[in-house]
Backbone as JSON Lines, residues from 0, in Angstrom:
{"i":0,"aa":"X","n":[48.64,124.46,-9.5],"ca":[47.83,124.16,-10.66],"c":[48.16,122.74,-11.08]}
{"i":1,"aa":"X","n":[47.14,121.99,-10.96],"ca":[47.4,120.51,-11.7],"c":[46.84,120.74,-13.26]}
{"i":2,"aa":"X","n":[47.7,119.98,-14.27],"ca":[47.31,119.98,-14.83],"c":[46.96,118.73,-16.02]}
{"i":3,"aa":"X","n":[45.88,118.27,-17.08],"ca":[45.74,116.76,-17.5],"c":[46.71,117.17,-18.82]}
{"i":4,"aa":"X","n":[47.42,116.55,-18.79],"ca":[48.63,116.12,-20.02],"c":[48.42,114.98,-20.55]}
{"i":5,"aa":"X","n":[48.4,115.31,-22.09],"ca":[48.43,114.11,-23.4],"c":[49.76,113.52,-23.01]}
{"i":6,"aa":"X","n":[49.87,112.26,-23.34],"ca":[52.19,112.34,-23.52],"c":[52.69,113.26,-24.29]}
{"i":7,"aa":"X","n":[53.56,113.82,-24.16],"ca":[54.44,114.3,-25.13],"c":[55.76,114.88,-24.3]}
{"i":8,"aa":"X","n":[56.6,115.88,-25.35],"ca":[57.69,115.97,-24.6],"c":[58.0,117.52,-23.9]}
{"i":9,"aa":"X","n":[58.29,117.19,-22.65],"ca":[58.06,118.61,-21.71],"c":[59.24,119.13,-22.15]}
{"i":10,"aa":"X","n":[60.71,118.47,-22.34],"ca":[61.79,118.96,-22.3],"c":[61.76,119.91,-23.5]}
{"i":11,"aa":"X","n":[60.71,120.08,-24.65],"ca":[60.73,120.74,-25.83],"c":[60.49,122.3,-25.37]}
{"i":12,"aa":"X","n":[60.03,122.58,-24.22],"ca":[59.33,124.14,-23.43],"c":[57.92,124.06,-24.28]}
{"i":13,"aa":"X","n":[57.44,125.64,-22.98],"ca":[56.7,126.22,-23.98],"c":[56.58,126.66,-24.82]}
{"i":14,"aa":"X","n":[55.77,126.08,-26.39],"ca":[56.05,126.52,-27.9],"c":[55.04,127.86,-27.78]}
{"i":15,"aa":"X","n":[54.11,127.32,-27.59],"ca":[52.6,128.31,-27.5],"c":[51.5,128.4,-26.75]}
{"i":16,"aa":"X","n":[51.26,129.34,-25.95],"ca":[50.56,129.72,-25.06],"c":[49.0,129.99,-25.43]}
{"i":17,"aa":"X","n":[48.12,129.86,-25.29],"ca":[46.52,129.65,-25.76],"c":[45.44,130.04,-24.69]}
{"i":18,"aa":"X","n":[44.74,131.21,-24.54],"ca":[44.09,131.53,-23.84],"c":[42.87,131.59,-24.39]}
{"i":19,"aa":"X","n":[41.49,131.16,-24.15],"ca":[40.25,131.37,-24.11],"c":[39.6,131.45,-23.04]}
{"i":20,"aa":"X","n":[38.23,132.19,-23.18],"ca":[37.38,132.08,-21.73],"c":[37.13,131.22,-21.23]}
{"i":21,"aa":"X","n":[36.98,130.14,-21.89],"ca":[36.71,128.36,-21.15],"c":[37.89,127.58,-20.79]}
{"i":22,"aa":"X","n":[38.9,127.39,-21.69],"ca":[39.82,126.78,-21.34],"c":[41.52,127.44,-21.63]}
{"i":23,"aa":"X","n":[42.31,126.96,-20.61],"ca":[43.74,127.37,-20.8],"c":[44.47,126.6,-21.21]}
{"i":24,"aa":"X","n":[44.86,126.75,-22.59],"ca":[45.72,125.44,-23.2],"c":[47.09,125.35,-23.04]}
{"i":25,"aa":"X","n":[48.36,125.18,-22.85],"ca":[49.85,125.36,-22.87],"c":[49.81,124.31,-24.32]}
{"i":26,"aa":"X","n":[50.71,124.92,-25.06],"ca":[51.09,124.07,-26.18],"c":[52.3,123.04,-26.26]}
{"i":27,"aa":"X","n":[52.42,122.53,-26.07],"ca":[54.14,121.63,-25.97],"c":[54.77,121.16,-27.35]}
{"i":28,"aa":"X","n":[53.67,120.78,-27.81],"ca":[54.43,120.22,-29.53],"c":[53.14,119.64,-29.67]}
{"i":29,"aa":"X","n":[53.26,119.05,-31.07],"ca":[52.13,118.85,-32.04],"c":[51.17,117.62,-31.18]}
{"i":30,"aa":"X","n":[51.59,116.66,-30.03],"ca":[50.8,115.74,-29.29],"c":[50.85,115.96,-27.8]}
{"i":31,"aa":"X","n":[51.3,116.81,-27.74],"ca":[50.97,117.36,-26.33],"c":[49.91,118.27,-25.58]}
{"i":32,"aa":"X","n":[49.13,118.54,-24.9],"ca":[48.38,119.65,-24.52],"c":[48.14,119.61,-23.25]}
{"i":33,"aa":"X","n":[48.24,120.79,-22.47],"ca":[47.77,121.05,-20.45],"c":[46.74,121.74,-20.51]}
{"i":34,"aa":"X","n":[46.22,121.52,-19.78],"ca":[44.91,121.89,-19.67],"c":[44.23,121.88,-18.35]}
{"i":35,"aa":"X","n":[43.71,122.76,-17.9],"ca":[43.17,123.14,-16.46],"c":[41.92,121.75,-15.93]}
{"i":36,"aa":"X","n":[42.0,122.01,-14.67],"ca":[41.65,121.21,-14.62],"c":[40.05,121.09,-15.0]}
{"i":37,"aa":"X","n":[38.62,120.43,-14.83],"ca":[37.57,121.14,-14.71],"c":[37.13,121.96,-13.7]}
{"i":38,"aa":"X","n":[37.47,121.67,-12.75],"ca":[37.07,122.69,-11.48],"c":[37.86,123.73,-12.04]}
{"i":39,"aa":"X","n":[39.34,124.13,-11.93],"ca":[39.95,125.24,-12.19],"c":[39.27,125.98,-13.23]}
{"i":40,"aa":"X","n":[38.84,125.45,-14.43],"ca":[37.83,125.78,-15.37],"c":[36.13,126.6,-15.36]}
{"i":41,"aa":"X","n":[35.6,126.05,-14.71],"ca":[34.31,126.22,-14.14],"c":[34.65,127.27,-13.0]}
{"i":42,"aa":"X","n":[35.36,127.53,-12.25],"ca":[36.22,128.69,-11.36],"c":[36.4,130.19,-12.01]}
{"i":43,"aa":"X","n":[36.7,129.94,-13.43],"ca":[37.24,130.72,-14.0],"c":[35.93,131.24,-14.69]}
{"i":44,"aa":"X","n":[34.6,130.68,-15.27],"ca":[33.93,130.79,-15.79],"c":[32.83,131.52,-14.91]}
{"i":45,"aa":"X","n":[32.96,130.86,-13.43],"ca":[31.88,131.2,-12.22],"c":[32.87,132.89,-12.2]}
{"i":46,"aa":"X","n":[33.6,132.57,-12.08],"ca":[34.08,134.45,-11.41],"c":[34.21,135.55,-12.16]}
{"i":47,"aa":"X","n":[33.83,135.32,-13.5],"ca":[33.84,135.9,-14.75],"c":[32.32,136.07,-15.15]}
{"i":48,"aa":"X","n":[31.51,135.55,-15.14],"ca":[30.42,136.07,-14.46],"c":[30.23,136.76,-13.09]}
{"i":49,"aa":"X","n":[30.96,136.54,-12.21],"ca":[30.36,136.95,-10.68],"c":[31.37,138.57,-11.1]}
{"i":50,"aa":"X","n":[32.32,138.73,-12.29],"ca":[32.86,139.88,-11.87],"c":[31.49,141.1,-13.16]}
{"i":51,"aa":"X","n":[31.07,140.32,-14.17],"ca":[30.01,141.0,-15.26],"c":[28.54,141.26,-14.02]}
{"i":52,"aa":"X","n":[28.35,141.28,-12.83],"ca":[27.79,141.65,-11.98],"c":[28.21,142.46,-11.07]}
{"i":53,"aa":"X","n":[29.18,142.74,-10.89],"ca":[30.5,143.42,-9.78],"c":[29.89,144.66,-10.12]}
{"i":54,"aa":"X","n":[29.45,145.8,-8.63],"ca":[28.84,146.89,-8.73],"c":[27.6,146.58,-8.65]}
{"i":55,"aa":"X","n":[26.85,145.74,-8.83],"ca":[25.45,145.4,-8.12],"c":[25.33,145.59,-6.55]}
{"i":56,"aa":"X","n":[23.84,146.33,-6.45],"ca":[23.56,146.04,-4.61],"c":[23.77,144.77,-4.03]}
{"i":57,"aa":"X","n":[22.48,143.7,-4.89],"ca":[22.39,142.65,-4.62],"c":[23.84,141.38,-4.48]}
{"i":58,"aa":"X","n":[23.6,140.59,-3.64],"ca":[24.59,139.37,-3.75],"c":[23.92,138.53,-4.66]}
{"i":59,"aa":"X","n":[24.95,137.88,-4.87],"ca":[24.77,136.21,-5.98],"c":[24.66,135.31,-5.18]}
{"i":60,"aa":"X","n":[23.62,134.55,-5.93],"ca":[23.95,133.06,-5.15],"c":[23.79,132.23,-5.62]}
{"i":61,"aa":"X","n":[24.14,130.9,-5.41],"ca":[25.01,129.7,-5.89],"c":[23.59,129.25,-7.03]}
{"i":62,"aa":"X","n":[22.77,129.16,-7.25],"ca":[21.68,129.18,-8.08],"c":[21.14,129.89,-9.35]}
{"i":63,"aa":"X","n":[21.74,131.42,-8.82],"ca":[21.76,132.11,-10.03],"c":[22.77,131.64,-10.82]}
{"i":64,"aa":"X","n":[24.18,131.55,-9.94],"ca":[25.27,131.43,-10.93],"c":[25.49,130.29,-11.48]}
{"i":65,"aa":"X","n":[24.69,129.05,-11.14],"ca":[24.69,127.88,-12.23],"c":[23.7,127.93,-13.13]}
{"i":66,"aa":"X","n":[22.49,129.25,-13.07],"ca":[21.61,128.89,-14.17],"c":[22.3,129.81,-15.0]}
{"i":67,"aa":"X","n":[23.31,131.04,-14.75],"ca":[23.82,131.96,-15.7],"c":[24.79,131.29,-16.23]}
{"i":68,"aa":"X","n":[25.86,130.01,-15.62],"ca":[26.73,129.57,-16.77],"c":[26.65,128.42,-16.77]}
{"i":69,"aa":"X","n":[25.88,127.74,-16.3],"ca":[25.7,125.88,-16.9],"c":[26.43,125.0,-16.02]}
{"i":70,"aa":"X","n":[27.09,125.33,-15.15],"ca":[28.24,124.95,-14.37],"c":[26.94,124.38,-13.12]}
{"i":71,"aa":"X","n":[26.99,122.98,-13.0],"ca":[25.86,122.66,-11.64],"c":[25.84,123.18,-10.37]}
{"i":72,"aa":"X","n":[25.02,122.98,-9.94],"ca":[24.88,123.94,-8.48],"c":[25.83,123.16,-7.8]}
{"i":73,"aa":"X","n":[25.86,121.62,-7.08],"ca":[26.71,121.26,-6.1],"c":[28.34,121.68,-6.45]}
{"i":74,"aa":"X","n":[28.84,121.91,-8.15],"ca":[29.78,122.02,-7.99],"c":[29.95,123.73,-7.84]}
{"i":75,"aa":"X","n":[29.01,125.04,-8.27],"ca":[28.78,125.92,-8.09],"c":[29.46,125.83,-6.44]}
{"i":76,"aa":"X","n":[28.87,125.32,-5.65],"ca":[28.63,125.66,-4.06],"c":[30.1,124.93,-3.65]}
{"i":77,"aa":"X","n":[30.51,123.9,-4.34],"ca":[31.73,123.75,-3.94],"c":[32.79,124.72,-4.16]}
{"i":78,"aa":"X","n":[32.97,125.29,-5.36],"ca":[33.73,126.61,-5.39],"c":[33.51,127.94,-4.85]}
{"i":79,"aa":"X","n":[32.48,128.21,-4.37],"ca":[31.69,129.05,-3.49],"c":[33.0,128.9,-2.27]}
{"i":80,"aa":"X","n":[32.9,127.82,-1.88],"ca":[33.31,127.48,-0.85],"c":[35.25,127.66,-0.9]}
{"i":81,"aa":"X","n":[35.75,127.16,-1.83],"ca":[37.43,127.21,-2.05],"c":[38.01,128.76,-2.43]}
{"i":82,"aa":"X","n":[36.54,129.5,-3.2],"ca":[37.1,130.57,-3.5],"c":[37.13,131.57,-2.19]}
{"i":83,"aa":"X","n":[36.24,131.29,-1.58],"ca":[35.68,132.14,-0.61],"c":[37.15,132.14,0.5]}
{"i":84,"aa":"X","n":[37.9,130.87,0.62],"ca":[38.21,130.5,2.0],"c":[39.88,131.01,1.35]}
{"i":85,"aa":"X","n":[39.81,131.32,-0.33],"ca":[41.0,131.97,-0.3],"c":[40.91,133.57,-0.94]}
{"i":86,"aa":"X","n":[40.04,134.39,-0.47],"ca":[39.3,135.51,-0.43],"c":[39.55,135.97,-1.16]}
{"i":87,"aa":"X","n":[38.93,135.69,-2.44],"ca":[38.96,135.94,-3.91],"c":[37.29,136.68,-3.66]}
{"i":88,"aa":"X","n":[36.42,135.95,-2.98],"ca":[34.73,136.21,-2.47],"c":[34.51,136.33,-1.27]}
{"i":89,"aa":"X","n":[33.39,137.3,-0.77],"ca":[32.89,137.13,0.29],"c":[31.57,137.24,0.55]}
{"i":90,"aa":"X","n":[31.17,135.99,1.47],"ca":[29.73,135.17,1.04],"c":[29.45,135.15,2.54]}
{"i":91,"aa":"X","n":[28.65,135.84,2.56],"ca":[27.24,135.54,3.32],"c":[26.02,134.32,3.82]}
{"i":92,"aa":"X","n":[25.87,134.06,4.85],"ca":[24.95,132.96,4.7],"c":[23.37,133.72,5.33]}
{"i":93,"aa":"X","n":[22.16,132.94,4.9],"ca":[21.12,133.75,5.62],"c":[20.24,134.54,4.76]}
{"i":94,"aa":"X","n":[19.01,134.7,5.16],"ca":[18.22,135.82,4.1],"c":[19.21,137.1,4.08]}
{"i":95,"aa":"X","n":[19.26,137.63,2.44],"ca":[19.68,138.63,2.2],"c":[21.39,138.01,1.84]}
{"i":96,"aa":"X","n":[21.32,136.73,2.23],"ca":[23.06,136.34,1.76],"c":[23.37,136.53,0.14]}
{"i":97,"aa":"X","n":[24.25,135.97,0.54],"ca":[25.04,135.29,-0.84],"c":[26.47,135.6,-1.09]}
{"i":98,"aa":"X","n":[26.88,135.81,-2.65],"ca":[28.86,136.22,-2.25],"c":[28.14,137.39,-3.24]}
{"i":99,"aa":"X","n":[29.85,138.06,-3.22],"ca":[30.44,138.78,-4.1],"c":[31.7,138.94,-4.0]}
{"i":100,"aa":"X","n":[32.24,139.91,-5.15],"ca":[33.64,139.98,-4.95],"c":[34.35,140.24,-4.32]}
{"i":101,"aa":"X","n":[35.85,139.82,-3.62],"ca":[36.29,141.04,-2.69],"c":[36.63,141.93,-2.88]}
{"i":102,"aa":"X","n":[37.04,142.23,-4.12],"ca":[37.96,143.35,-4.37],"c":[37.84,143.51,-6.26]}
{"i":103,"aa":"X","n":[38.21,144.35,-6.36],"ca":[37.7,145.06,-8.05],"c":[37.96,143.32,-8.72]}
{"i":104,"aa":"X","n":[36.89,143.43,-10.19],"ca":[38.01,142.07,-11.03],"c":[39.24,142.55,-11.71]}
{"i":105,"aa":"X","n":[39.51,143.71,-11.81],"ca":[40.77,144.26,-12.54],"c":[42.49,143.58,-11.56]}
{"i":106,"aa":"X","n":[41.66,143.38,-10.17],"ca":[42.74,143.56,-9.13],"c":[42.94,141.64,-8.85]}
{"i":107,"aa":"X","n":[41.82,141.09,-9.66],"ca":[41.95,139.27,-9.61],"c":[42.16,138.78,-10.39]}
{"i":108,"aa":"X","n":[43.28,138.12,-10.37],"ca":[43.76,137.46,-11.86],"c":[43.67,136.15,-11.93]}
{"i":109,"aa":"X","n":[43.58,136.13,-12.94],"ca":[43.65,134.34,-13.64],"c":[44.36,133.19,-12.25]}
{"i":110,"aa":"X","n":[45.7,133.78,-12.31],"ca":[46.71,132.77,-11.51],"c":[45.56,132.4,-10.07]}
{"i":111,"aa":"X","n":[45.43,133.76,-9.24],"ca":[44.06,133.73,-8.37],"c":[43.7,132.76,-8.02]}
{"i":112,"aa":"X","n":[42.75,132.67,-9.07],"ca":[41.85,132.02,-9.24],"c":[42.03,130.33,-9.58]}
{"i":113,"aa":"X","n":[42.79,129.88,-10.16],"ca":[43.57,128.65,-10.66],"c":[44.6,128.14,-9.08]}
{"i":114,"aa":"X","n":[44.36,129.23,-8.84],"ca":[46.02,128.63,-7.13],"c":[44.66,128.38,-6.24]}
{"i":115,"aa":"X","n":[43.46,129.45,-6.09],"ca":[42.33,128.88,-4.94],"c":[41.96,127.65,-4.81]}
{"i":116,"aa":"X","n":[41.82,127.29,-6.87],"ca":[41.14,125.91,-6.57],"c":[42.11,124.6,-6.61]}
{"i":117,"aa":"X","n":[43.26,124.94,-7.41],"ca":[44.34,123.93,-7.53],"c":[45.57,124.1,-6.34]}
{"i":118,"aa":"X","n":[45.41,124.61,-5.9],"ca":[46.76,125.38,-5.49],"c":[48.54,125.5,-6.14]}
{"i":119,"aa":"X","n":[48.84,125.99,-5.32],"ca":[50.14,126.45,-6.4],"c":[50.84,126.25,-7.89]}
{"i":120,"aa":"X","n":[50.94,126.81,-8.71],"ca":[51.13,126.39,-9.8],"c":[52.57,125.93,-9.56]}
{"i":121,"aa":"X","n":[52.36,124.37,-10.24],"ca":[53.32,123.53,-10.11],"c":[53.11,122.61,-11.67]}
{"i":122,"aa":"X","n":[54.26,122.64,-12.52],"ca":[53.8,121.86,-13.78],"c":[54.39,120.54,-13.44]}
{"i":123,"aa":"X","n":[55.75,119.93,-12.53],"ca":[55.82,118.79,-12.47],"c":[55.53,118.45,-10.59]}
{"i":124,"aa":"X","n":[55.55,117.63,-10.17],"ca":[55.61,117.02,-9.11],"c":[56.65,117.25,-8.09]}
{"i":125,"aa":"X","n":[57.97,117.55,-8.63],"ca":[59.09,117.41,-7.69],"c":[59.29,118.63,-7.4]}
{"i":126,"aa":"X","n":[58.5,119.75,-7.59],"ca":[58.87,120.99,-6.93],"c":[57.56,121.58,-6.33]}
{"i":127,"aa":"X","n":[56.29,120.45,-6.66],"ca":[55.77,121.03,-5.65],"c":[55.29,120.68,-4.0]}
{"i":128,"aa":"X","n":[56.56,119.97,-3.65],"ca":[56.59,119.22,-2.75],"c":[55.39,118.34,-1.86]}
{"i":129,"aa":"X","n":[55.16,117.95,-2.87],"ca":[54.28,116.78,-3.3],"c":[55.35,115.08,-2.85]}
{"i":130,"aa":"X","n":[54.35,114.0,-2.43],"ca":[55.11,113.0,-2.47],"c":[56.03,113.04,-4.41]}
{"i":131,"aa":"X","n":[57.0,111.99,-4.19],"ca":[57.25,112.56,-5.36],"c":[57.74,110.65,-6.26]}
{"i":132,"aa":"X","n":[57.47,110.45,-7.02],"ca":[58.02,109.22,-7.71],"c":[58.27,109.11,-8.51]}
{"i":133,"aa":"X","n":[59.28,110.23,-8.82],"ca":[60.1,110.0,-10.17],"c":[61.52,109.12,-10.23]}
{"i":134,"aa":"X","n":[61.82,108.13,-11.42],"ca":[62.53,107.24,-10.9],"c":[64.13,108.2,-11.45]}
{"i":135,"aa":"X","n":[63.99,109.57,-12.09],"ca":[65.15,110.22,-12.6],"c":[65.49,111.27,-11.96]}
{"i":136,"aa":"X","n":[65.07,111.41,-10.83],"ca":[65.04,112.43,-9.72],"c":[66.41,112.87,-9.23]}
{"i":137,"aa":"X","n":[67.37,111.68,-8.82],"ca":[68.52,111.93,-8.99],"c":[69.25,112.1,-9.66]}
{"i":138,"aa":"X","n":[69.26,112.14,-10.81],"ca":[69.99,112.23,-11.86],"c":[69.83,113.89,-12.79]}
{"i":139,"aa":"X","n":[68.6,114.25,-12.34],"ca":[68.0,115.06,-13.47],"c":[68.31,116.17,-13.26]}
{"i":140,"aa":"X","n":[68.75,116.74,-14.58],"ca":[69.31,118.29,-14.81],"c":[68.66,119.05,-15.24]}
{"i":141,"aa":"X","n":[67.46,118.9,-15.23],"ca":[66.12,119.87,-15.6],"c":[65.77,120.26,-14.43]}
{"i":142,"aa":"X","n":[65.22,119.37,-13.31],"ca":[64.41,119.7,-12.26],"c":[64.88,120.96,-11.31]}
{"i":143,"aa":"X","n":[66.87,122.25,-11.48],"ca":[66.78,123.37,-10.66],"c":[65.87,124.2,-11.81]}
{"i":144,"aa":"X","n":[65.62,123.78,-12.74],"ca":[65.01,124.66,-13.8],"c":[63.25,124.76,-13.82]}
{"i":145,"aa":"X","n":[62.7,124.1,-12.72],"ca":[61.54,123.58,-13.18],"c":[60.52,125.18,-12.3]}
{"i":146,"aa":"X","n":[61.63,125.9,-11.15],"ca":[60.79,126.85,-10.63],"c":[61.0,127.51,-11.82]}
{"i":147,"aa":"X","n":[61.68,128.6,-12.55],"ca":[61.54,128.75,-13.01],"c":[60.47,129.09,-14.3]}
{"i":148,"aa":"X","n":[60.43,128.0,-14.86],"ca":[59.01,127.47,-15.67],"c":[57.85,128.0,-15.34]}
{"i":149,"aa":"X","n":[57.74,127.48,-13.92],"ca":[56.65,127.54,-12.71],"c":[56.55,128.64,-12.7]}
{"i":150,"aa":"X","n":[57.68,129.94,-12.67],"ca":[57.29,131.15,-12.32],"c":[56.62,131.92,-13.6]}
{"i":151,"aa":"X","n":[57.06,131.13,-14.45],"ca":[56.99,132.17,-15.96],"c":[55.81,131.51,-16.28]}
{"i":152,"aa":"X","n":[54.88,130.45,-16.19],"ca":[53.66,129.93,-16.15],"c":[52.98,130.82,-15.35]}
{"i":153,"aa":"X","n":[53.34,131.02,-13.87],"ca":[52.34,132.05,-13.33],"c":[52.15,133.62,-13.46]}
{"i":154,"aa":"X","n":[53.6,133.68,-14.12],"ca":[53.28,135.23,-14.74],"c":[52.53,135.54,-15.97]}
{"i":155,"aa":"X","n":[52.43,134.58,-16.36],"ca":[51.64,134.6,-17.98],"c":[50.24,134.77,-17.27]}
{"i":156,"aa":"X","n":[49.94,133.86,-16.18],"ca":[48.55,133.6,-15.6],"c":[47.96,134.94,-15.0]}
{"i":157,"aa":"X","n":[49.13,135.3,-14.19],"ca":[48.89,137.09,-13.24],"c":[48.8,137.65,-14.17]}
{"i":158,"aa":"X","n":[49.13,137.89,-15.61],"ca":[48.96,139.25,-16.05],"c":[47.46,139.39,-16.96]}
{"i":159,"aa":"X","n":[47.03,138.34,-16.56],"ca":[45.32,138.34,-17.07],"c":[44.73,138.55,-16.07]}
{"i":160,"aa":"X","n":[43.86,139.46,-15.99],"ca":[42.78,140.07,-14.78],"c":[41.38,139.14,-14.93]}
{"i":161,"aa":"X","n":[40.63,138.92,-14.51],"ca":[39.5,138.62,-14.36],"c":[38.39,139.98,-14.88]}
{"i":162,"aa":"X","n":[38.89,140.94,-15.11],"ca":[38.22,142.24,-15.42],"c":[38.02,141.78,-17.38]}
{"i":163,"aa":"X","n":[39.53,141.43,-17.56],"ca":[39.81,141.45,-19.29],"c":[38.85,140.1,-19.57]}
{"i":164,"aa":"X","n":[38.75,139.22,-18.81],"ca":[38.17,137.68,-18.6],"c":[36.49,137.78,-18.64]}
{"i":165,"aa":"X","n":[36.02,138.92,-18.1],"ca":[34.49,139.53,-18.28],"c":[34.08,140.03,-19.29]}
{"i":166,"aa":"X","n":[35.46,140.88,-19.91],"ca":[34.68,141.53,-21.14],"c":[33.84,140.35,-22.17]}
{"i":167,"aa":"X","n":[33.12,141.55,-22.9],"ca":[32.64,140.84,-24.26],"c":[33.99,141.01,-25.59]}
{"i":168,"aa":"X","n":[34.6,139.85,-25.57],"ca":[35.29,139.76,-26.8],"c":[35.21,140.36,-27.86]}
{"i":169,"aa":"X","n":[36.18,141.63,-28.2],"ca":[35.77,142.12,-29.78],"c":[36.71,141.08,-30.54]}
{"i":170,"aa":"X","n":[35.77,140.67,-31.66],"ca":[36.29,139.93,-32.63],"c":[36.91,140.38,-33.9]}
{"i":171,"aa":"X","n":[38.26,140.42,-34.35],"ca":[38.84,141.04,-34.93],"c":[38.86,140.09,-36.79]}
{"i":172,"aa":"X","n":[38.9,140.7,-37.66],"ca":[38.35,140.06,-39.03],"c":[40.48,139.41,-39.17]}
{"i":173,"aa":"X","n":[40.23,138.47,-40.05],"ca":[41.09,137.71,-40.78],"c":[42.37,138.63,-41.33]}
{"i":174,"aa":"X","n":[43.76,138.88,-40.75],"ca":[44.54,140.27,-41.6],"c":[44.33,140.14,-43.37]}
{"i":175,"aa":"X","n":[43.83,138.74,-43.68],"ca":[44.07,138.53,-44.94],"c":[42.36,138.97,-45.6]}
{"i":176,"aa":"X","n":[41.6,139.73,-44.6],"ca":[40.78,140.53,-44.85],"c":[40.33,141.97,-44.88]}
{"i":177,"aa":"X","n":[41.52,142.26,-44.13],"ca":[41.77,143.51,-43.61],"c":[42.24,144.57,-44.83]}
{"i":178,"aa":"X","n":[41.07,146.11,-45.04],"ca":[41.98,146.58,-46.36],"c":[43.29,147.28,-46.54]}
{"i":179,"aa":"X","n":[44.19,147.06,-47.38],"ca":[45.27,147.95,-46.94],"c":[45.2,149.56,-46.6]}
C-alpha cells in the first residue's frame, strides 16, 4: 500500500484510525494524514459495487461499472485488469463476457483489495524492499519496528470485508440525542 502523506510526525503512531466507503484515512496528529491512493480508492469503490451485484446471472462490465460509480471507464478497465490478475475477479472476454467475483464479498477484504492494486502494505520504504534512500537508515531504531506497524495496519485492513463495504450504511443519531 502506498500511501500520500501531509508532513507530520510518524514517530507519534497511530492516534486514529478512519474508515469510510470512499476513503481510508490513518490519523497521525493534528497535520498529518495517509490516504490511499486514487486507484486503491476507486478499487475499493469498483468492488463494492461489483460485490451489491454478487448473486446475479449476468456478468459486469467495465461500462456498467463506471456509469454505476463515476469512476472512468479506462481507469475502470485498468483495475479490471490488476484485480483480475490477483483473483479477487474473474473476467471473461467475448459476447456474453465480463467479470465477477471470485469468491463471496464476505470472504474479500479491504487489505485484498488495496495489496492487488498497491501491493503490499508497506507504510515506509525500508521494509518494503523497495530501492531505499533514507539518509538515517543506519542509525535508526524504529525501522525493526516498522513490520510490525505494517502488520497491525493490515490487520485493521483484513478485518473489513468487502461484504460490510456493500452494505447500505445505517446511520446512527448523535448519543447527545439519544433518549435515556
Amino acid at each position: 500500500m502506498r500511501v500520500v502523506s501531509t508532513p507530520g510526525r510518524v514517530d507519534d503512531a497511530l492516534h486514529k484510525a478512519h474508515l469510510t466507503n470512499r476513503i481510508i484515512s490513518v490519523r497521525l496528529d493534528s497535520e498529518a494524514t495517509m490516504r490511499l491512493s486514487s486507484l486503491a480508492d476507486y478499487a475499493v469503490v469498483m468492488m463494492s459495487a461489483a460485490a451489491r451485484h454478487c448473486g446475479g446471472i449476468a456478468r459486469l462490465n467495465a461500462t456498467l461499472l463506471a456509469e454505476e460509480t463515476g469512476v472512468p471507464l479506462p481507469t475502470v478497465q485498468k483495475l479490471v485488469s490488476r484485480l483480475s490478475a490477483a483473483g479477487l475477479i474473474e473476467s471473461t472476454r467475448g459476447t456474453g463476457g465480463g467479470f465477477r467475483l471470485s469468491r463471496p464479498p464476505a470472504m474479500i477484504s479491504l487489505a485484498d483489495i488495496i495489496e492487488a492494486v498497491e501491493g503490499p502494505i508497506a507504510l515506509t520504504s525500508c521494509v518494503d524492499g523497495a530501492s531505499q534512500d533514507c539518509c538515517v537508515e543506519q542509525t535508526c531504531k524504529v525501522k525493526p519496528h516498522w513490520n510490525a506497524v505494517n502488520g497491525a495496519v493490515r490487520g485493521a485492513l483484513a478485518g473489513v470485508s468487502l461484504a460490510s463495504l456493500s452494505q447500505t450504511p445505517v446511520l446512527h443519531p448523535p448519543l447527545s440525542q439519544v433518549p435515556a
